[in-house]
N, C-alpha and C positions, 0 to 999 in steps of 0.2 A: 406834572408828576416828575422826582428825580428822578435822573436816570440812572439810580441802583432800584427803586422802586421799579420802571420799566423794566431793568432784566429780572426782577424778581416775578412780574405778571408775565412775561417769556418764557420764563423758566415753568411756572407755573401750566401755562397753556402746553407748553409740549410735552410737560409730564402727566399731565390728564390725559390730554390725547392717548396717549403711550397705555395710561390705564385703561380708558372706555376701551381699545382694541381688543384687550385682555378679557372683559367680563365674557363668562362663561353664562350667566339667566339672569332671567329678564329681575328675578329678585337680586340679581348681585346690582343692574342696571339701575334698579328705582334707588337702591341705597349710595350708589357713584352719584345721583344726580341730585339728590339731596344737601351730600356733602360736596361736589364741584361747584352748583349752582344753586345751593337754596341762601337760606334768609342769615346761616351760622359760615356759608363757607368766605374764602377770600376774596373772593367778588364781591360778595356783597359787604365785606369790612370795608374793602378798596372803595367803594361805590358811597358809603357814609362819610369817610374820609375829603370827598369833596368839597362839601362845604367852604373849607378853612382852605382851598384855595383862591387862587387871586381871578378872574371871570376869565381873560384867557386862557390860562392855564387847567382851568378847569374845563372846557370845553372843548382842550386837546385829551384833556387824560380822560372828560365821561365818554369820547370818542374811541379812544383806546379799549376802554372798558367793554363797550356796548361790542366793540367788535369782538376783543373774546369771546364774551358771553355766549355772542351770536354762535363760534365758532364752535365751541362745548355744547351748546345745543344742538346744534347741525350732528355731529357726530354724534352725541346720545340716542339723536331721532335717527341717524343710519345706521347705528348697532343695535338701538330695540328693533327696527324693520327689519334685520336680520338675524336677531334672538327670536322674533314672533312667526318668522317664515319657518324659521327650525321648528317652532313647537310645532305649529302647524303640519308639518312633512309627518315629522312623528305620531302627532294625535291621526292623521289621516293614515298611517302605516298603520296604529293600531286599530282602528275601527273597518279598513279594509276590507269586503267581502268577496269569497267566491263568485266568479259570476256561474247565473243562475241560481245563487241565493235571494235576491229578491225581484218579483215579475213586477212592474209596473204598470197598474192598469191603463187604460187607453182614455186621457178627459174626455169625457162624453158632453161637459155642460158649458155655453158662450164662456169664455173670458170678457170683462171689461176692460175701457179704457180709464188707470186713475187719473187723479187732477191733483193739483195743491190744497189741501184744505183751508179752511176760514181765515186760522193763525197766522200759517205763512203767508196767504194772499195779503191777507190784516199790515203786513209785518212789512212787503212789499213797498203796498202803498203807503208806509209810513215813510218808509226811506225815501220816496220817492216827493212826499213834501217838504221832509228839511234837505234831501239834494238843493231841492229848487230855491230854498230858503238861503244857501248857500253853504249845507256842511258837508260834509265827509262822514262815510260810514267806516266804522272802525269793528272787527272780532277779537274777541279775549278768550281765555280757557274757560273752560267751565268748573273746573279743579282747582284752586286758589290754594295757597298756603294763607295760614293765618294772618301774616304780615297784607299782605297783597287786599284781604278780604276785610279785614278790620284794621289793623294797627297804623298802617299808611293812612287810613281814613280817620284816624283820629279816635277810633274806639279800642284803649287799650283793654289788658284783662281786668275782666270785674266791672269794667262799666258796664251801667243800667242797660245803654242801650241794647249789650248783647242780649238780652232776654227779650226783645223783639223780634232779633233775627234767629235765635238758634237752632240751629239747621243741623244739616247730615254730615258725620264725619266722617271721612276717607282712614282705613288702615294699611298703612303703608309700608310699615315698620320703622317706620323716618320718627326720631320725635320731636320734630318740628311737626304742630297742627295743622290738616289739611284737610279743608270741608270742598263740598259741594258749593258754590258760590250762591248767598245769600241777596246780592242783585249782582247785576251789571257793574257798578261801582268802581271794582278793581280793574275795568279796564281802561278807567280813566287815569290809574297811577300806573299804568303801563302807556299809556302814552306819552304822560307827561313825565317820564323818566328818558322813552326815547326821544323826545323834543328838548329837555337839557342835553343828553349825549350828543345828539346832531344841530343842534344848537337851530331849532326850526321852529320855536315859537313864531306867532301863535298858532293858536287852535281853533276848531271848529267843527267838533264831530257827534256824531250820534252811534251808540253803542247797543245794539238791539243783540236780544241773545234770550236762553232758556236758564232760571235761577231754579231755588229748591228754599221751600222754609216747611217749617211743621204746623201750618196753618189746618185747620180744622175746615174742609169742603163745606158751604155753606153759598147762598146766591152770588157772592162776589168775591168768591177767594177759591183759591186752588193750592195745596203743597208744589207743587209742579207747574210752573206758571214762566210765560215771556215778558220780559222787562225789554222797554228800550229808554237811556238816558243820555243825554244832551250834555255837553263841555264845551263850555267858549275861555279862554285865557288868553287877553288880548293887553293892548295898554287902552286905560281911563274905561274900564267897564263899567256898569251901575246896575244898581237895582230896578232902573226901567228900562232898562236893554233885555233883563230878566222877563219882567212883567210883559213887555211887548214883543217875544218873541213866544210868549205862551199862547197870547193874544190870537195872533197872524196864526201860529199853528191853528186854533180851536176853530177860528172860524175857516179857515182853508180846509181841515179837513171833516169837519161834521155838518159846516153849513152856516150860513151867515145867522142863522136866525138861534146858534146857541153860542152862549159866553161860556166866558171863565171869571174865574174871583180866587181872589189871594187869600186865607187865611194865617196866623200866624202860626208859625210851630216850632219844633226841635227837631232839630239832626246833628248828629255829632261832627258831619263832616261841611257843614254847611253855616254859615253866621252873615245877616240875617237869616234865620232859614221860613217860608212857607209850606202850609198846603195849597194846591190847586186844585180845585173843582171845575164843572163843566154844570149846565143844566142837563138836568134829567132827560134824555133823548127818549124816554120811555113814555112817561107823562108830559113831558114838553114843561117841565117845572111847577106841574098842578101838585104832586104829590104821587105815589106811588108803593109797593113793599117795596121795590128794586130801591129806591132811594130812602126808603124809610121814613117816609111821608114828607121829608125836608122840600123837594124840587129840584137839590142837587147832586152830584153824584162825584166823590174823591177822587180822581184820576192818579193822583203822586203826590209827591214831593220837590222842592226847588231849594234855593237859597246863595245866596255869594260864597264863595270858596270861603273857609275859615282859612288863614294864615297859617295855622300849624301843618295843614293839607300840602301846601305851597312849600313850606320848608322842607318836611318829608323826602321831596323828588326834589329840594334842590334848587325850585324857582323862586325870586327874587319878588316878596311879597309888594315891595316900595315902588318896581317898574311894572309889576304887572300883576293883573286880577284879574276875576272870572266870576261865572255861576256855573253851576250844573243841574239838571231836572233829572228826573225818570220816573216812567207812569207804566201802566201794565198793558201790552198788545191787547190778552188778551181781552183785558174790561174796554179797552178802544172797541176792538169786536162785538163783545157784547152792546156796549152804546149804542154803537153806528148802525148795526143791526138788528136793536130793540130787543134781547135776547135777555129774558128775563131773569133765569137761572144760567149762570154759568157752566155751571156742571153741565149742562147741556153739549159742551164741547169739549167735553170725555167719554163721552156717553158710548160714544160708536152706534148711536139710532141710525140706521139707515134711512129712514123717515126726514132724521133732523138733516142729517150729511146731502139729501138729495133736493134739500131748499135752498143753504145754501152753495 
């Protein structure tokens, strides 16, 4: 990066600084971090500009970058913790009561002790087989701008695909679009943005978290649902490094005596892309309602990184490739568990809660 373009990001950083100190509510704060840090401000122009440099070069300035960023974030997240302490003081001034305004009865009934439910126990042991397998667990927002959520992935506006995922949208007052995250997905272009700035290829992580779609509750589907998804970006990856890491999971963690199988599919972020399946943990592959009489049962999706994914964040499609998968905790749960309707694990049945 020149170095008029460096004092110009110097310049930049300390006069943000200088604002975020300034905001007065936490609406002045959503609309500062929009324009310091979203998809339209100069970080992220600076950050496109990459590309068309030379690979050292770029490796000092996504480092420059990423430390900004870092540092406009820092300070956003320690004036909203102390815009939301204000509100708080205030809301708690106004709702204050006399005391001897309200008596508090005496609990008369046991307290229990809670535990982790199903999902996150589920969620656990998941991480706890691709640790072993050799990856790294990685957390994302749950809150995505549109970029983050679909356009880095390769689904610009208007494509088909979004009518699979369309989800819940956040009003922010920002007009840049900002949903509820439709999977996990986008925190794979958040790693692999911080692995070109630190220059720390490759990869190998697994990204478990809670998404949101407008799915219609039915025996294997929830609006409200955990996703966890796999990213490898290594050099000479393949499509059987894909297949046999789906493999090694399915049998480690449901049992030597159920597979997986590849089908072919579409994903916008993925070229080859598959479906994966599992046999029916239910029927043992005889046929079932859970599985719809087939024997097997969808777990996810996989496929090799598509090229345009890889440019996006900047990495060099010719030195280095990948796959990524992601399947759903909660339908792991239900398999592993023989759990026929899902909905069952919203239920709040004390009956169901006290089996598992």
């Amino acid at each position: 990066m020149p170095d008029a373009s460096l004092r110009e990001l110097d310049t930049f950083v300390n006069d943000s600084l200088a604002l975020i100190e300034g905001l007065a509510s936490l609406e002045d704060l959503r609309e500062a971090e929009a324009s310091l840090t979203g998809r339209r401000s100069p970080l992220a122009t600076w950050q496109r500009s990459l590309g068309a440099l030379e690979p050292d070069e770029r490796r000092s300035a996504g480092a420059r970058l990423q430390e900004a960023r870092r540092t406009l974030e820092e300070a956003l997240a320690r004036r909203g913790e102390a815009l939301r302490d204000v509100a708080r003081r205030e809301k708690l001034d106004r709702d204050a009561l006399a005391l001897g305004d309200v008596v508090v009865d005496q609990v008369l009934w046991p307290l229990g002790v809670g535990r982790a439910g199903l999902v996150a126990r589920t969620q656990r042991e998941l991480e706890d087989v691709f640790v072993a397998m050799g990856f790294q667990v990685a957390d994302g927002p749950e809150v995505e701008s549109d970029w983050y959520n679909f356009e880095a992935l390769n689904i610009p506006p208007a494509h088909p695909a979004r009518g699979m995922w369309d989800t819940f949208y956040v009003d922010l007052g920002d007009p840049e679009t900002v949903v509820l995250r439709t999977h996990t997905s986008p925190t794979q272009i958040h790693l692999m943005e911080a692995a070109v700035a630190n220059a720390s290829l490759p990869i190998h992580s697994v990204m478990p978290g809670r998404c949101y779609r407008r799915d219609t509750p039915d025996a294997r589907h929830l609006a409200t649902f955990h996703q966890i998804e796999g990213l490898v970006v290594d050099r000479a990856i393949s499509f059987a490094d894909l297949a046999g890491t789906i493999e090694t999971f399915t049998r480690a963690y449901f049992g030597a005596d159920i597979a997986s199988r590849l089908r072919p599919a579409y994903f916008p972020f993925t070229e080859p892309s598959a479906e994966f399946e599992i046999t029916c943990t239910i029927c043992r592959g005889g046929g079932c309602r859970t599985c719809s009489g087939t024997g097997w049962i969808e777990l996810g999706g996989c496929g090799m990184l598509d090229p345009a994914v890889l440019e996006a964040v900047g990495i060099d499609g010719d030195e280095w490739s990948g796959f990524a998968f992601g399947f759903g905790i909660d339908r792991c749960a239900q398999m592993r568990h023989q759990i026929a309707d899902m909905r069952a694990l919203i239920d709040n049945d004390v009956r169901f809660l006290r089996q598992v």
